[in-house]
Residue frames as a rotation matrix with the C-alpha (Angstrom) as fourth column:
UNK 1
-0.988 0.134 -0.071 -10.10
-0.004 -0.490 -0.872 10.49
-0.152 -0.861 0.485 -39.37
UNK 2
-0.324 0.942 -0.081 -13.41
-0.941 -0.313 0.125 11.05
0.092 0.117 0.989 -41.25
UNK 3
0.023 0.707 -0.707 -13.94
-0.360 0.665 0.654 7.33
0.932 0.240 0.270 -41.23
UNK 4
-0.751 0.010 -0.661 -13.18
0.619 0.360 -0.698 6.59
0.231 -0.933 -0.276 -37.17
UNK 5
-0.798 0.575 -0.180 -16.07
-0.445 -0.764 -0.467 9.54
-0.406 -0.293 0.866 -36.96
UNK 6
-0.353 0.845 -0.402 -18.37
-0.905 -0.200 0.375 7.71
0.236 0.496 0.835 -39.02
UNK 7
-0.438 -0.257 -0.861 -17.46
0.198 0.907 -0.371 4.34
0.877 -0.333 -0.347 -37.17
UNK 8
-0.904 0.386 -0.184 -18.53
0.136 -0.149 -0.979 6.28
-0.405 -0.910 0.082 -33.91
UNK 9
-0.538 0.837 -0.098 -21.67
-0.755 -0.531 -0.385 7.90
-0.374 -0.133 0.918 -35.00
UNK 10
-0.030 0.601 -0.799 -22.76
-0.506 0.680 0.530 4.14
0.862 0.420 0.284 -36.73
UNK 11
-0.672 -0.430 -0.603 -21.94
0.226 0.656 -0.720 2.54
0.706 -0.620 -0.344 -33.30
UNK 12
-0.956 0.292 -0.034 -24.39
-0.199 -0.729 -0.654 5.32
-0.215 -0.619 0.755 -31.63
UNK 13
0.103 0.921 -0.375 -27.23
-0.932 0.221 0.287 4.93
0.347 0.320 0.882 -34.16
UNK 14
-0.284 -0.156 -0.946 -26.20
-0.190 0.976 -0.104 0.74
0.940 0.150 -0.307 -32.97
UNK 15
-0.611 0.099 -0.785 -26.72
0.732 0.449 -0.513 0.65
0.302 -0.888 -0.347 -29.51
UNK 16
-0.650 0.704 -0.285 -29.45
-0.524 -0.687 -0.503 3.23
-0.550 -0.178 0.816 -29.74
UNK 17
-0.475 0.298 -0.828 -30.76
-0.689 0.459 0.561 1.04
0.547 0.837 -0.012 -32.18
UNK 18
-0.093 0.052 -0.994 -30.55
0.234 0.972 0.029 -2.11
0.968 -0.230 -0.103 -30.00
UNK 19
-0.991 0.122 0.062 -31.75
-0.118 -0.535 -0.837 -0.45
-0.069 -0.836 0.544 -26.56
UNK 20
-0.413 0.857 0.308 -35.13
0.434 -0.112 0.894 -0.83
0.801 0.503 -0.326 -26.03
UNK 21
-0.980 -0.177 -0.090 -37.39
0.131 -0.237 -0.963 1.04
0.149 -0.955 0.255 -23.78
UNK 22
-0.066 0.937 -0.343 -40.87
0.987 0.010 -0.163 1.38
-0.149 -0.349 -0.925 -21.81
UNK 23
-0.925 0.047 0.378 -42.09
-0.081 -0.994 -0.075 4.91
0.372 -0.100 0.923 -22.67
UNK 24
-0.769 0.590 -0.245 -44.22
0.500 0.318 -0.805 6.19
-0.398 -0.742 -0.540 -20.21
UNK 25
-0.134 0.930 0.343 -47.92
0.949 0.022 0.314 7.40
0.284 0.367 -0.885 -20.80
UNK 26
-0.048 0.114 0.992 -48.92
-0.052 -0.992 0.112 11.12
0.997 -0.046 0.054 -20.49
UNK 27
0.769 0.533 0.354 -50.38
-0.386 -0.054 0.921 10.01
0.509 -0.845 0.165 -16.58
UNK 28
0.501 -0.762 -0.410 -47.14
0.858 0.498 0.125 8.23
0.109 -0.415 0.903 -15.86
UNK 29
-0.410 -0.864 -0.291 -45.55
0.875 -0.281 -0.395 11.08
0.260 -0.417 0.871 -16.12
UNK 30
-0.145 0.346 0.927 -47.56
-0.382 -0.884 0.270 13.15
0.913 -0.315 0.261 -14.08
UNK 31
0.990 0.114 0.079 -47.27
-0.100 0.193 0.976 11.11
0.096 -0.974 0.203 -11.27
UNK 32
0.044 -0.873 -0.486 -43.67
0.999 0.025 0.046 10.74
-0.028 -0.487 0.873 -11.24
UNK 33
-0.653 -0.192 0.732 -43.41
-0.118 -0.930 -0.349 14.83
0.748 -0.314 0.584 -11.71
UNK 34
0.510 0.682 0.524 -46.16
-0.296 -0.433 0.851 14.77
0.808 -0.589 -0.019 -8.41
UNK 35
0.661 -0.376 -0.649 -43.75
0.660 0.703 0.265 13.40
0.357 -0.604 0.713 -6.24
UNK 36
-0.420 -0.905 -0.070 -42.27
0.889 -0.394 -0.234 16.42
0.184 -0.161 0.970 -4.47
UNK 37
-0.826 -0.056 0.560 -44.84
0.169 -0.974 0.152 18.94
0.537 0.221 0.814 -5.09
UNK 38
-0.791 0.581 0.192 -47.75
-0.130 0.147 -0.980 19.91
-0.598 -0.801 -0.041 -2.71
UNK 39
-0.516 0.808 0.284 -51.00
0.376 0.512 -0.773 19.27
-0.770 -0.292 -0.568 -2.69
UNK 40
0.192 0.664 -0.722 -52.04
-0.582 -0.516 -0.629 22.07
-0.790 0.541 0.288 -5.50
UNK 41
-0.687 -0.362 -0.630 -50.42
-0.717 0.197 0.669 19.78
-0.118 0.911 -0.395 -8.26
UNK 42
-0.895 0.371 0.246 -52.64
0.350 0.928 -0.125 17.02
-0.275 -0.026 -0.961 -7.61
UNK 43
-0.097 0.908 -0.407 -55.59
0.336 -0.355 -0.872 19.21
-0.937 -0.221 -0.271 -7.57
UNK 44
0.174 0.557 -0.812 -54.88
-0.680 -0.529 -0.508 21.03
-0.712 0.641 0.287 -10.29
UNK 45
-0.767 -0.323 -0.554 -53.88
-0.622 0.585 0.521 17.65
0.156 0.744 -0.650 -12.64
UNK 46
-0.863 0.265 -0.431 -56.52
-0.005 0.848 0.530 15.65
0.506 0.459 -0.730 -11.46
UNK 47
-0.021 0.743 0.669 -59.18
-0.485 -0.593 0.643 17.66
0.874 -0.311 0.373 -9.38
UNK 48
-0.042 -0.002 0.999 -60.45
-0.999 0.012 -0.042 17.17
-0.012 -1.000 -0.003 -5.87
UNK 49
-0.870 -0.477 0.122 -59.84
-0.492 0.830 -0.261 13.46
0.023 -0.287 -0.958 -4.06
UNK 50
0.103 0.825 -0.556 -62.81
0.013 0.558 0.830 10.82
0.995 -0.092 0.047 -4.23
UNK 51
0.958 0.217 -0.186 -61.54
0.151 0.166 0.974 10.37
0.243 -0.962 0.126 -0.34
UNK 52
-0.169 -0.844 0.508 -58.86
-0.335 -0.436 -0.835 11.57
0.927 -0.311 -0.209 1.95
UNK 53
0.571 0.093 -0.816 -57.82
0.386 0.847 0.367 8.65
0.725 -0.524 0.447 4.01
UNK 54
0.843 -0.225 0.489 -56.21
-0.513 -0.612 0.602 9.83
0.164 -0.758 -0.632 7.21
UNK 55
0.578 -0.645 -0.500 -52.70
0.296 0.737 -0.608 7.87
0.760 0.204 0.617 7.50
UNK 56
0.538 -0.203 -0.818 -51.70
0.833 -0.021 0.553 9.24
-0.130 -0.979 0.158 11.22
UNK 57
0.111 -0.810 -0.575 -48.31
-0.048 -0.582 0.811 11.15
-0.993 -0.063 -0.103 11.97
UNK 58
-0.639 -0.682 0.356 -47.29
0.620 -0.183 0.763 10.52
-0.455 0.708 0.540 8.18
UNK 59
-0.941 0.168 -0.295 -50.22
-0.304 -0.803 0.513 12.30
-0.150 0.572 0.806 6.92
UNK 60
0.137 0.942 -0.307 -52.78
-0.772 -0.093 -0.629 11.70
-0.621 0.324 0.714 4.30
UNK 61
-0.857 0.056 0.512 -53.77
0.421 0.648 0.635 9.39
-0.296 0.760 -0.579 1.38
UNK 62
-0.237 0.851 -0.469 -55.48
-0.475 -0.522 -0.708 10.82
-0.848 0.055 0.528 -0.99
UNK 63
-0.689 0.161 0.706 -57.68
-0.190 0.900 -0.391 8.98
-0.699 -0.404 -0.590 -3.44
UNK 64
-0.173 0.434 -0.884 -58.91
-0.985 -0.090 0.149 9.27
-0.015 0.896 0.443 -7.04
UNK 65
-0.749 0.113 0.653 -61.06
0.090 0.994 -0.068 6.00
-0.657 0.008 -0.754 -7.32
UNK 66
-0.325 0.455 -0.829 -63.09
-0.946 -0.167 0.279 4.70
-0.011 0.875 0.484 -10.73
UNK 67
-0.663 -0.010 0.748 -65.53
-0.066 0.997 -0.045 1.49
-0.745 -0.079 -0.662 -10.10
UNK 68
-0.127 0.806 -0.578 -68.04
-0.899 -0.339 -0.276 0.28
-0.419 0.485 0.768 -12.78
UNK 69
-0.023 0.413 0.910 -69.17
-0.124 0.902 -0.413 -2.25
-0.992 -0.122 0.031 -15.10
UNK 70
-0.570 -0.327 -0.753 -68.13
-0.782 -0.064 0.620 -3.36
-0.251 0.943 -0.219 -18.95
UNK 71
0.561 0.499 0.660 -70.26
-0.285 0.865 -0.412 -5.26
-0.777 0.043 0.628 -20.79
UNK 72
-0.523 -0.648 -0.554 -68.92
-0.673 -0.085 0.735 -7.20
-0.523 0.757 -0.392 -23.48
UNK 73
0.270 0.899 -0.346 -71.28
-0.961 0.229 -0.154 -9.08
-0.059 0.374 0.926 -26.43
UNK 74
0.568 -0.110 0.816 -71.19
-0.083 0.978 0.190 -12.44
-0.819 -0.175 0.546 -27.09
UNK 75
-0.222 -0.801 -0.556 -68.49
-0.805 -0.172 0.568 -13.59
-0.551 0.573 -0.607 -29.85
UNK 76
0.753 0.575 0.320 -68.77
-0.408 0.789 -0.459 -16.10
-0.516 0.215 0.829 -32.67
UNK 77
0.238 -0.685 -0.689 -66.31
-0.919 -0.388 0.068 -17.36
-0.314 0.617 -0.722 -34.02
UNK 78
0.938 0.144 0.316 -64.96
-0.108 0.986 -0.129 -20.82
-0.330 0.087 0.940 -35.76
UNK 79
-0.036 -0.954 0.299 -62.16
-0.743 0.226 0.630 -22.85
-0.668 -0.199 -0.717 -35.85
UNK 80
-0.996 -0.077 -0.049 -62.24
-0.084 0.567 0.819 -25.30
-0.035 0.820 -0.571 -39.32
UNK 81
-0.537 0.843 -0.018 -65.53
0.210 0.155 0.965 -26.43
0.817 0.515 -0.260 -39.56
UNK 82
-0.228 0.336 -0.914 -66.37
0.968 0.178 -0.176 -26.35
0.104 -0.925 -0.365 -35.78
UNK 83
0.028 0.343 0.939 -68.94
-0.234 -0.911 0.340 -22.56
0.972 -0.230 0.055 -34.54
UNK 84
-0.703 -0.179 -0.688 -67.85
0.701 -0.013 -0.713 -21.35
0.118 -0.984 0.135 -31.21
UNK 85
0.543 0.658 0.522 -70.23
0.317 -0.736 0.598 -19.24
0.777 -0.160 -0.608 -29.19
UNK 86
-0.713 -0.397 -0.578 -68.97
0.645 -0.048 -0.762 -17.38
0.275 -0.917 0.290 -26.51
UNK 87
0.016 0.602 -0.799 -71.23
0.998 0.036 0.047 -15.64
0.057 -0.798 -0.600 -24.03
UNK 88
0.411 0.155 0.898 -72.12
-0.124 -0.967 0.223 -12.09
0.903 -0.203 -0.378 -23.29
UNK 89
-0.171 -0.390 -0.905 -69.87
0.982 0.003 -0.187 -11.09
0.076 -0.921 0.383 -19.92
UNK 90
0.785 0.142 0.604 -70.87
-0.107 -0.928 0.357 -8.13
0.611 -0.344 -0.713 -17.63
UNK 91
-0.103 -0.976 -0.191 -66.86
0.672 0.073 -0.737 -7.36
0.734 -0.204 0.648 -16.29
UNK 92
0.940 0.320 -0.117 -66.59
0.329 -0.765 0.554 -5.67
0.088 -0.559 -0.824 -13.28
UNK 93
-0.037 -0.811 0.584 -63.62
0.581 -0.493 -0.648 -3.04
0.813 0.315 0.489 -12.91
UNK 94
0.966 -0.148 -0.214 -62.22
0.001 -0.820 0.572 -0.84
-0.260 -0.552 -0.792 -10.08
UNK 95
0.202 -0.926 0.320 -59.47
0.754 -0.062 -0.654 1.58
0.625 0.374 0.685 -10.64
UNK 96
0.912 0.364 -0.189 -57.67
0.399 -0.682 0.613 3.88
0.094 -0.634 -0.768 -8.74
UNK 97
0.256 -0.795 0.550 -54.68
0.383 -0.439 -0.812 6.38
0.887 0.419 0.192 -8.15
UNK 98
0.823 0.333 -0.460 -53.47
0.547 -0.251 0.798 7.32
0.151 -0.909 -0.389 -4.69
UNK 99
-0.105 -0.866 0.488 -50.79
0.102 -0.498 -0.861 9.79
0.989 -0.041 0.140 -3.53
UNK 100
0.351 -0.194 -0.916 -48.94
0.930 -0.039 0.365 9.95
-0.107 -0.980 0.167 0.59
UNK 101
0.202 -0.344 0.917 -49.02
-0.292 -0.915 -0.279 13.71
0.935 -0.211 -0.286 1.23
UNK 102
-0.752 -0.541 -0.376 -46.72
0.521 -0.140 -0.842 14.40
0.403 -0.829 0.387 4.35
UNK 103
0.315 0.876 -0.365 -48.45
0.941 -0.239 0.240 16.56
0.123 -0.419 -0.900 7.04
UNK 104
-0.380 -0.342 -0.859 -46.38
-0.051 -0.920 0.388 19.58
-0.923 0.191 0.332 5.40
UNK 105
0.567 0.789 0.237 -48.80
0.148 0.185 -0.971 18.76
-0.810 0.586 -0.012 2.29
UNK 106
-0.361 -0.719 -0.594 -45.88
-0.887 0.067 0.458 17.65
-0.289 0.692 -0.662 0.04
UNK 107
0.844 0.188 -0.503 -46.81
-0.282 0.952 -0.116 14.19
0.457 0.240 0.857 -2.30
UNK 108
-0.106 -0.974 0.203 -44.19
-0.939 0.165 0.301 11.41
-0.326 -0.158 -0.932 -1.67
UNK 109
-0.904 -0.165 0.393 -45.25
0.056 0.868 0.493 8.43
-0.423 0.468 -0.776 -2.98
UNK 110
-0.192 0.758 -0.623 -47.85
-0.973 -0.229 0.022 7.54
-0.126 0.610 0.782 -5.64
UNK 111
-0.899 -0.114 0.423 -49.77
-0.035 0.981 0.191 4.36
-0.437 0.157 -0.886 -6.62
UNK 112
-0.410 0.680 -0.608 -51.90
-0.859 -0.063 0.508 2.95
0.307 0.731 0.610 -9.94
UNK 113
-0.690 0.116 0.714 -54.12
0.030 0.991 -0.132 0.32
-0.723 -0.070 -0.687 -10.32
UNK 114
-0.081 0.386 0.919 -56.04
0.940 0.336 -0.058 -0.52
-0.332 0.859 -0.390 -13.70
UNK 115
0.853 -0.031 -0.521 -54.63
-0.346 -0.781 -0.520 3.01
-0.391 0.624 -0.676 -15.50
UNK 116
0.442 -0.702 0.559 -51.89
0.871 0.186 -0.454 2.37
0.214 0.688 0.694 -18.34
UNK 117
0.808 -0.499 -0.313 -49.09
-0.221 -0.749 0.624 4.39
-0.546 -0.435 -0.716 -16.80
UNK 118
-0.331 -0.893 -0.306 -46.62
-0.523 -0.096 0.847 2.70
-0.786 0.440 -0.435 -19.45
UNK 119
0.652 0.450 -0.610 -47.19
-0.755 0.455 -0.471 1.98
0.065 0.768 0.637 -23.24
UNK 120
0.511 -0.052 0.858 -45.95
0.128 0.992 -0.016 -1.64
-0.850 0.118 0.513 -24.57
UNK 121
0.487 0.048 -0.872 -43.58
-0.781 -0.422 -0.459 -0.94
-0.391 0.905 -0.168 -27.37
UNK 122
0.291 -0.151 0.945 -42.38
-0.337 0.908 0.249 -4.76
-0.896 -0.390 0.213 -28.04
UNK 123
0.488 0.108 0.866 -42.64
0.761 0.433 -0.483 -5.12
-0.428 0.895 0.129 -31.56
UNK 124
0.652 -0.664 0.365 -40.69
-0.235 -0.635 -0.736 -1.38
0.720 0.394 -0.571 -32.34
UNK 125
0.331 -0.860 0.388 -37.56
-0.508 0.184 0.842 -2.71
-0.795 -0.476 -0.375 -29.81
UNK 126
0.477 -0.236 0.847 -37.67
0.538 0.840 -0.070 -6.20
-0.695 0.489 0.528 -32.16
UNK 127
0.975 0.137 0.174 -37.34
0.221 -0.639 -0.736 -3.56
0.011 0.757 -0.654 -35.27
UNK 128
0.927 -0.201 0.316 -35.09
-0.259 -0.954 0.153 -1.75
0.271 -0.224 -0.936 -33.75
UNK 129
0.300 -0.836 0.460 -32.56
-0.470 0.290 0.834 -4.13
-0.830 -0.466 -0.306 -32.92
UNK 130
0.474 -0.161 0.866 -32.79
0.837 0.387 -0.386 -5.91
-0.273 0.908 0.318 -36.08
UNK 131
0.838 -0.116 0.534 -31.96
0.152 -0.889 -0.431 -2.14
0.525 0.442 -0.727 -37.61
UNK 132
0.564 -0.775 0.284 -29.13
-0.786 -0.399 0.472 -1.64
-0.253 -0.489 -0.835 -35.09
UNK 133
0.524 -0.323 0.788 -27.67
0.129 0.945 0.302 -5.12
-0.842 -0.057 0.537 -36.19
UNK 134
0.594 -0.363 0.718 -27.00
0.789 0.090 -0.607 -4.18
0.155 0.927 0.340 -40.02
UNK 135
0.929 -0.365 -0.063 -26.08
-0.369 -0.893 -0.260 -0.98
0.038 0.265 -0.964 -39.26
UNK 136
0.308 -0.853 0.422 -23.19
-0.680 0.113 0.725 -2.77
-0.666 -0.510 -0.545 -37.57
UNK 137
0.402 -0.130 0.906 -22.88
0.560 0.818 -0.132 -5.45
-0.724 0.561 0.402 -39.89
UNK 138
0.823 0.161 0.545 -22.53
0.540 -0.523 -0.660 -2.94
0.179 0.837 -0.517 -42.43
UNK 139
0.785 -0.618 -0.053 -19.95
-0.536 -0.718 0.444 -0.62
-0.312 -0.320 -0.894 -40.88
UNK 140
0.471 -0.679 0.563 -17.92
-0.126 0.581 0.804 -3.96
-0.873 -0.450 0.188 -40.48
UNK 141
0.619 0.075 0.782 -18.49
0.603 0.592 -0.534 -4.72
-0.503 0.802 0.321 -44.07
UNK 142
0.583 -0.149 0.798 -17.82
0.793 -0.110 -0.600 -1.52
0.177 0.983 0.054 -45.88
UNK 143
0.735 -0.677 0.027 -15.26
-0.672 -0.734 -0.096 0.69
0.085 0.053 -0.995 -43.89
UNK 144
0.284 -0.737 -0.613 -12.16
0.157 0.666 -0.729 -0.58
0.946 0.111 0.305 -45.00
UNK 145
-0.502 -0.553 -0.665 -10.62
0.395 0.537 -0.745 -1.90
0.769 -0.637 -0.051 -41.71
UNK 146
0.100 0.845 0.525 -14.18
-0.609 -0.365 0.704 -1.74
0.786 -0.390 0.479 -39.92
UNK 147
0.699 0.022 0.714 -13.54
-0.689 0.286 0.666 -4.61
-0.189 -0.958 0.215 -37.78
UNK 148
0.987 0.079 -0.139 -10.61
-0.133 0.887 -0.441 -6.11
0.088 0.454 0.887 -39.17
């Protein structure tokens, strides 16, 4: 009995193991929780609207917008014997965050552009499955009649 219990709970840590997933940034999830609530959540998570776009009978569109300019220096760098230059670049950049309030000043829908609303965890999945693999391997290996 104690070893079909330790067969489940290695199978769990296995396909928890070998799952990977997108976790979302603090701002992701404040816009999915703004979806439902009225108008004070927005305000009070991200202050008053750059612009409140009129959107007829369905409402509003309101409008948290961030344009500007990035400079970046010039780069040297070399490849065997060969010196690359690369240029100074002035980058322009517009970002922005909108939410459809109803005209009962509920949110319902929400939309990013150039904010990191999910992190990138690519290289801890790889891990992670590799790690869910032995576990199983193991199990197979050393409970007697693990997968045999």
């Amino acid at each position: 009995m104690k070893t079909k219990k330790f067969q489940i709970i290695l199978m769990v840590i296995f396909f928890y193991c070998i799952t990977g997933c997108v976790v979302q940034t603090q701002l992701g999830k404040n816009l999915d929780t703004s979806v439902g609530n009225d108008t004070k959540y927005i305000r009070q998570n991200f202050g008053p609207p750059t612009e409140i776009i009129d959107n007829a009978s369905a409402g509003t569109v309101w409008l948290y917008s961030e344009a500007g300019v990035k400079s970046r220096p010039g780069i040297i760098s070399t490849i065997g014997e060969n010196i690359i230059y690369t240029d100074p670049a002035t980058i322009k950049y517009e970002k922005y965050i909108k939410f459809w309030v109803s005209s009962n000043e509920i949110i319902y829908r929400w939309e990013v552009k150039g904010y990191e609303v999910e992190e990138d965890h690519s290289f801890e999945v790889v891990y992670l499955s590799m790690l869910g693999i032995t576990v199983l391997v193991l199990a197979i290996i050393l409970i007697p009649g693990g997968g045999y």
